[in-house]
N, C-alpha and C positions, 0 to 999 in steps of 0.2 A: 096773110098770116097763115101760117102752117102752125098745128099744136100735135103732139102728140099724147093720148089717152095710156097709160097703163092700170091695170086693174089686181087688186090684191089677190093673191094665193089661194087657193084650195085650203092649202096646208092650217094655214091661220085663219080659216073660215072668213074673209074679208073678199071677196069676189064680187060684191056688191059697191067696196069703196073706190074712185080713183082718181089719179095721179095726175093731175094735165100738167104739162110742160109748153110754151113757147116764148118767142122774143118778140116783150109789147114797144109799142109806139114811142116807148122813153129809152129805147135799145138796152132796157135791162131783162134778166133772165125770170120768166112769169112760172112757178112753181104754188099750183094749188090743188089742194086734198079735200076734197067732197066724199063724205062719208053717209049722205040720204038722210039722216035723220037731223041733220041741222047746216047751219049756212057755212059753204066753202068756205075753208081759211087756207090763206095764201102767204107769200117771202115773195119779193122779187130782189132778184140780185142782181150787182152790178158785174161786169165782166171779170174782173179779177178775182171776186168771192166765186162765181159760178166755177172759175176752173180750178179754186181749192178745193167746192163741193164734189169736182167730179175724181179729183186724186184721190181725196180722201173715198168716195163711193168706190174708188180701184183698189185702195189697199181692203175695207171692210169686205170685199167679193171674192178677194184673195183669201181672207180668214174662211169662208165657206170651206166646210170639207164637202169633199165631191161623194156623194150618198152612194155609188158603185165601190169605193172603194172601204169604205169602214167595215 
């Protein structure tokens, strides 16, 4: 199993919380958020939800304005 860790922003002062991501043993998609002061809560999804969450994660990334240009 491979996971990948991502961890919160500077910005939002959350650099302490994070993100794991991988594909469990029921070949569904393992999404949980460990925030340190209480117990991971997690989604796993099944492969057709996963690739709505990641269209949808394409258009909201879209909506970012790129902070060089404002």
């Amino acid at each position: 199993m491979v996971q990948i860790i991502f961890y919160g922003s500077e910005k939002s002062e959350t650099t302490d919380h994070e993100l794991r991501c991988f594909c469990n043993t029921h070949q569904e998609i393992y999404i949980g958020i460990d925030m340190h002061f209480n117990a991971e809560h997690f989604i796993c999804l099944d492969k057709e939800t996963a690739i709505k969450l990641s269209k949808e994660l394409r258009k909201q990334i879209a909506l970012i304005e790129d902070e060089k240009n404002i």
